[in-house]
N, C-alpha and C positions, 0 to 999 in steps of 0.2 A: 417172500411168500410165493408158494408154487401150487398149480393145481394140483400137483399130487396130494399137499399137505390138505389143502379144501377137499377135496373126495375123501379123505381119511375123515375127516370132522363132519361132513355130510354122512358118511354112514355109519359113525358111530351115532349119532340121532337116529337113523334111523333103525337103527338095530337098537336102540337103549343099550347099548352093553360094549365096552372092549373088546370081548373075548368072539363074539357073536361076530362083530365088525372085522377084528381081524379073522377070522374062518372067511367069513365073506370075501378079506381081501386078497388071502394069502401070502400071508403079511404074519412074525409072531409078534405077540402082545406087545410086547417090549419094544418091537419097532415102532408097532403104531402110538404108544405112551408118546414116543420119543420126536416123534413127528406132530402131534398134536400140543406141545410143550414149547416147540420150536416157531410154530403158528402162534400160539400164548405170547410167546417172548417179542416177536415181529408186530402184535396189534396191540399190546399194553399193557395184558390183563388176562384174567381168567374167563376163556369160551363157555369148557363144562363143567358141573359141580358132580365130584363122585362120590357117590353114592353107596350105603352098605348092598343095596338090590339096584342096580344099574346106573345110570346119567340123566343129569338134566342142564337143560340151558340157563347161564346165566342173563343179566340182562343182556353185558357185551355180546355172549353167541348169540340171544335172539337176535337181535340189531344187524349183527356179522351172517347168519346163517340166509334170509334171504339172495343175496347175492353171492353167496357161496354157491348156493343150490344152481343159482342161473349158469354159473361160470362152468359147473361139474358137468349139468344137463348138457349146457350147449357145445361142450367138449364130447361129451358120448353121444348125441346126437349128431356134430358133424362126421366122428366114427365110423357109426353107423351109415350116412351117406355115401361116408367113401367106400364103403366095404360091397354096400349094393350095388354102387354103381362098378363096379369092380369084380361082381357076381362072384364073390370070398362069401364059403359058406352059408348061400342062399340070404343071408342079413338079418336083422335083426329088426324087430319093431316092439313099441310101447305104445299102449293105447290108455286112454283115460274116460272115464265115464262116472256116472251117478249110479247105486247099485240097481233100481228098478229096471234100468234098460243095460245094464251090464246081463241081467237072470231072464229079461227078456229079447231086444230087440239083439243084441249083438253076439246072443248062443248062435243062431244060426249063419249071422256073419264071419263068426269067425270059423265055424266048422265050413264055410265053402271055401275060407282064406287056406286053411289047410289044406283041403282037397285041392287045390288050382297051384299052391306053393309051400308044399311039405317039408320044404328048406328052412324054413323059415321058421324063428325063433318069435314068438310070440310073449307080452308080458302083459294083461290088466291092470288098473290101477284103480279101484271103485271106492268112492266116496260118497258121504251122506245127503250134501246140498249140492248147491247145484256155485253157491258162492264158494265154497273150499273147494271144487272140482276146477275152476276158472283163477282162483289164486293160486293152487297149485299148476294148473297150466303157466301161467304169469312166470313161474321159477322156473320153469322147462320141466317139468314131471314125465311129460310124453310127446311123442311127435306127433298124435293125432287125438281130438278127444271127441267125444259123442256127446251132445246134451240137446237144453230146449233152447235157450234163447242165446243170442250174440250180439247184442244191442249195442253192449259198452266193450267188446272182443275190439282188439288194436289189428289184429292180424285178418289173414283171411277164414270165407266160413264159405258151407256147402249144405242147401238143404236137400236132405236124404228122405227125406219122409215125413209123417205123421203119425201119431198115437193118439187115439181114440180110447176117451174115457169111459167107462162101460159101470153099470153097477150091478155087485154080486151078493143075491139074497138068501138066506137057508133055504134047504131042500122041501121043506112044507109051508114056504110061502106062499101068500094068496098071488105075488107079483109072478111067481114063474108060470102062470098060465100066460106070462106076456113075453116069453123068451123067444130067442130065435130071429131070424129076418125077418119073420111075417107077424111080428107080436108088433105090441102098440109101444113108442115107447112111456117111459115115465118118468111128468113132469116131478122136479125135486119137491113143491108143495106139497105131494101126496107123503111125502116120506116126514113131513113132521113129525107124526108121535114115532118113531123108530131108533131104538137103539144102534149107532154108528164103534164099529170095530176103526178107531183112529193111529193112525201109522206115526212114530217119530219119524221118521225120516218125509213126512209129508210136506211138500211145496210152500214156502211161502210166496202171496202174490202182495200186491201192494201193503207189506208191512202185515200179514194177516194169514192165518195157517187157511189154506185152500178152502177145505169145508168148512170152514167159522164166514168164510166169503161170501159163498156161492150159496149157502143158505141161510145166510142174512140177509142177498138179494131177495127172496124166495119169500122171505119174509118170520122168518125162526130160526131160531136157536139149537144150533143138531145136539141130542143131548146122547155125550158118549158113554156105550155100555163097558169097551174093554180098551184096552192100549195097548200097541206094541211097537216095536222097532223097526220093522223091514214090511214093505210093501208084501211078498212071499207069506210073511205070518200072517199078516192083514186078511188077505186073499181067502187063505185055506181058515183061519179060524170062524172068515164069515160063512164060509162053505160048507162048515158042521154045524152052523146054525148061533155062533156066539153074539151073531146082530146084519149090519148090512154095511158094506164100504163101499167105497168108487177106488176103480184099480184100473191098469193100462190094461188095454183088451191084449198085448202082447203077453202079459204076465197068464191069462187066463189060463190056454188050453193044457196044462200039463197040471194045472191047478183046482179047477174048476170043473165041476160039472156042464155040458153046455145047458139043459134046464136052468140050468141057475142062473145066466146071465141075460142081466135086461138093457138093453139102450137106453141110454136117458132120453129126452128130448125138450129142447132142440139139439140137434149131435155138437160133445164137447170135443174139440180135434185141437191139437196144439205139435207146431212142424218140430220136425228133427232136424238138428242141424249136426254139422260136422266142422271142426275147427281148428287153427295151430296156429305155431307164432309166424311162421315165414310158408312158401311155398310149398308143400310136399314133392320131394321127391323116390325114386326106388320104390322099396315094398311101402311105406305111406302111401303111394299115389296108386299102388294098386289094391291095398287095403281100401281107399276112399271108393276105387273103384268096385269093387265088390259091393259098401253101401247103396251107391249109386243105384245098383242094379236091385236092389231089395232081395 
């Protein structure tokens, strides 16, 4: 069994496709079959099941694919450290994050990464929770990831900041005569009879989607007017007036009108943290460094 043959089996998952996989590797079809067959024959059994429209795992790839994924990462990761430290090609980084602070907090990180190291090959990796952005870290998905919490993180972590929960009302609300710094904020009781624009991708906190939480402390039941998928839709649909959400105050400015936005109170703030499996080095430790600096 060779790491070669594990990268071949790792990216054909992740391309869903042979054909995709080999482009990827530059590699033709037929080598990569022939190497993935050879992997088969070495672990017992059948990894992938093919498919008339692409691939999927059997049980043995799932079982086999976790620690494949670690052995590929942690191969292209040590790569990449050699190459930085070696200042080949400026280097290469992988970052990973959850999508609301990938569209907020880490636009502006990663446009001063570029401006300070323009060498430098940059890759995202944005996920919906914040538990599949930390189990994909677990397999080495990135040298560095962005999220909120690191409680049960094995490795090291870095807090970088804070995100301030803000809530965003239609434009002929009676609440935006409370916008601005010098507005009052607004306790979540007031917001009882109010229709809520609710996010899939919205946080769960102790077993429990965030605002089913926080305003069942509050003392009610938020009753939702609309759903969507991405924090970004959330945002802007509550913006034309489709109801009211709580969004990261990062997401706002390119989203939101500033009228429209109210503090809640008491202020909801939860830290940023910064995370990996082992010590960052090269462009990671100046990536982290740019966090650093806000």
């Amino acid at each position: 069994m060779s790491l070669r043959q594990m990268e071949y089996l790792v990216t054909v998952v992740e391309e869903t496709s042979f054909t995709r996989a080999a482009e990827a590797l530059h590699v033709t079809q037929s080598a990569l079959s022939h190497q993935i067959k050879a992997l088969e024959r070495e672990v017992g059994g059948p990894l992938l099941e093919r498919l008339p429209r692409g691939v999927r795992l059997t049980p043995m790839g799932r079982a086999f694919l976790p620690d494949a994924e670690l052995a590929v990462r942690s191969a292209r990761q040590a790569r990449r450290a050699a190459r930085a430290a070696a200042g080949a090609g400026g280097g290469e980084l992988e970052i990973a994050t959850v999508h609301g602070l990938a569209v907020g907090v880490l636009t502006r990180a990663v446009a001063r990464m570029r401006r300070l190291h323009p060498r430098v090959t940059l890759r995202l990796h944005e996920y919906a929770t914040e538990d599949e952005l930390h189990d994909r870290m677990a397999r080495g998905i990135a040298d560095l990831a962005v999220g909120y919490r690191t409680d049960d993180w094995p490795g090291p972590s870095w807090q970088i900041g804070e995100e301030r929960i803000v809530l965003v009302v239609p434009p002929d609300d009676p609440l935006c005569a409370r916008a601005g710094a010098d507005g009052d904020p607004v306790a979540l009781e007031e917001l009882a009879d109010r229709g809520w624009v609710r996010c899939g991708m919205e946080p769960w906190i102790e077993g429990t989607p965030f605002v089913d939480l926080v305003c069942g402390r509050a003392g009610f039941v938020p009753r939702t007017a609309l759903r969507v998928e991405h924090p970004t839709t959330a945002a802007r649909m509550a913006a034309v007036g489709a109801g009211i959400c709580l969004v990261s105050a990062h997401l706002t400015p390119e989203l939101v009108p500033a009228g429209q936005i109210v503090d809640i109170g008491p202020p909801w703030r939860r830290p940023l943290t910064a995370f990996c499996r082992s010590k960052p080095s090269g462009v990671a430790e100046a990536f982290l460094d740019v966090l650093r600096e806000g």
